[in-house]
N, C-alpha and C positions, 0 to 999 in steps of 0.2 A: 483449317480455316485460315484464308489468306488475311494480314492486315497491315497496315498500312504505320511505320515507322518512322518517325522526321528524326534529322541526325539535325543537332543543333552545333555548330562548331565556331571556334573563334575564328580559325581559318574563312572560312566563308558566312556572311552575315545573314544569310538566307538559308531556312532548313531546305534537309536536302531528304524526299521523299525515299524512301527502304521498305521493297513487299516483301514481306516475309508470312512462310505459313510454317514455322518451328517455336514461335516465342512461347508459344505454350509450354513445351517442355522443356528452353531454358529456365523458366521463370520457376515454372517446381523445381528445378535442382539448383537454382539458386535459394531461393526460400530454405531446401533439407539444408544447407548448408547453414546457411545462417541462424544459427540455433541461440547462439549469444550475441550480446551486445560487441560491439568492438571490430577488429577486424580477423577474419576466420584465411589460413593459410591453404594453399590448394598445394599440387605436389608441384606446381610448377612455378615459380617465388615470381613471374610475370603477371600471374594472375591473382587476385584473392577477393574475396568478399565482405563487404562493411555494414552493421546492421546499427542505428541507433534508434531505440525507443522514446529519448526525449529530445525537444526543440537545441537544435547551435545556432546561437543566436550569430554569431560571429567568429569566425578563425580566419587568422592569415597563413596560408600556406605557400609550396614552393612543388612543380612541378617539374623531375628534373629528366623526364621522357616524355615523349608522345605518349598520350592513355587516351583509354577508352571507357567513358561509363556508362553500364547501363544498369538505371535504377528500373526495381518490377514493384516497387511502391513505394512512396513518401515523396518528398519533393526535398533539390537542392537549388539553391539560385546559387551561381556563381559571378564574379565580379570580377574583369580587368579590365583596370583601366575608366573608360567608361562605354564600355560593353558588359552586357548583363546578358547571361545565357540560363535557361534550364534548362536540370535533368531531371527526368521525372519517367511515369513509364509510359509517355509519348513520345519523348526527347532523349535520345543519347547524346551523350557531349562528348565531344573530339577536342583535346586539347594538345597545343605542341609541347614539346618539351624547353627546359630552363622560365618555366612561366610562372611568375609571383601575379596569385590570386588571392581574391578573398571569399568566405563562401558561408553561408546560412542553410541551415537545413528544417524542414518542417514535419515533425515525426511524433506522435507519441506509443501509449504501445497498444492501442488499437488500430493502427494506423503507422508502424515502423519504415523509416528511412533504409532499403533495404536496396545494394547496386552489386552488380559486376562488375571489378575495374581490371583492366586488360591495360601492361606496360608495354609498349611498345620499342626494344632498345633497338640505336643504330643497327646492332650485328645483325639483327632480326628483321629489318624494316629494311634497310638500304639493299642486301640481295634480295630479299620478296619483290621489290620495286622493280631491281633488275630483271631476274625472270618473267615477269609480267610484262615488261616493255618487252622483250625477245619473245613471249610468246604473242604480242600484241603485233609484233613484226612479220609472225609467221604467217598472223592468220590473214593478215594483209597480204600475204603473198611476196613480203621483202626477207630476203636471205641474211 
């Protein structure tokens, strides 16, 4: 079942539409993972999972890579600046990295604050970029 995903980012102030027909079965292996409160470790220390049962009314944080969230329920409003984005599970957020935000979350536990967060480090991002440009080059037809 195809559906229809907005990436919300600070980078661009305009979501940006994502079809996708897999979120289904992200969203269950995000869910078995999140079994407790707090944040749950993957084998890959770039990934992990955050589940809160009760409302954050407010925290200041510090992003200090590009990430990627994607909440499969509850809702977070985040704050920089004075741009105001959600993640929620229509909305993934794209944040750059070295980024002082602030962020409120709406969850209880019928209803858990429950995301995927994907870190995105230079070593990781700046060759994937490269490759893409080179093979964006090929398929154009330029050597």
């Amino acid at each position: 079942m195809e559906q229809t995903i907005l990436l919300s980012s600070f980078a661009n102030p305009e979501p940006v539409q994502i079809e996708t027909g897999s979120v289904g079965k992200i969203v269950e292996q995000v869910r078995t993972l999140a079994t407790c409160a707090g944040q749950t470790v993957t084998p890959s220390p770039d990934i992990w999972v955050f589940r809160t049962d009760s409302p954050i009314s407010y925290v200041r944080s510090y992003s200090s890579m590009m990430n990627i969230a994607v909440a499969v329920s509850g809702r977070k409003t985040v704050r920089i600046g004075n741009h105001i984005k959600v993640n929620d599970p229509k909305y993934y957020l794209l944040m750059h990295g070295s980024t002082h935000y602030q962020a409120s979350v709406e969850a209880s536990p019928d209803a858990p604050y429950i995301a995927l967060k994907l870190q995105l480090s230079p070593g990781i991002l700046g060759p994937t970029l490269l490759e893409l440009a080179d093979l964006r080059r090929l398929r154009d037809g330029h050597p």
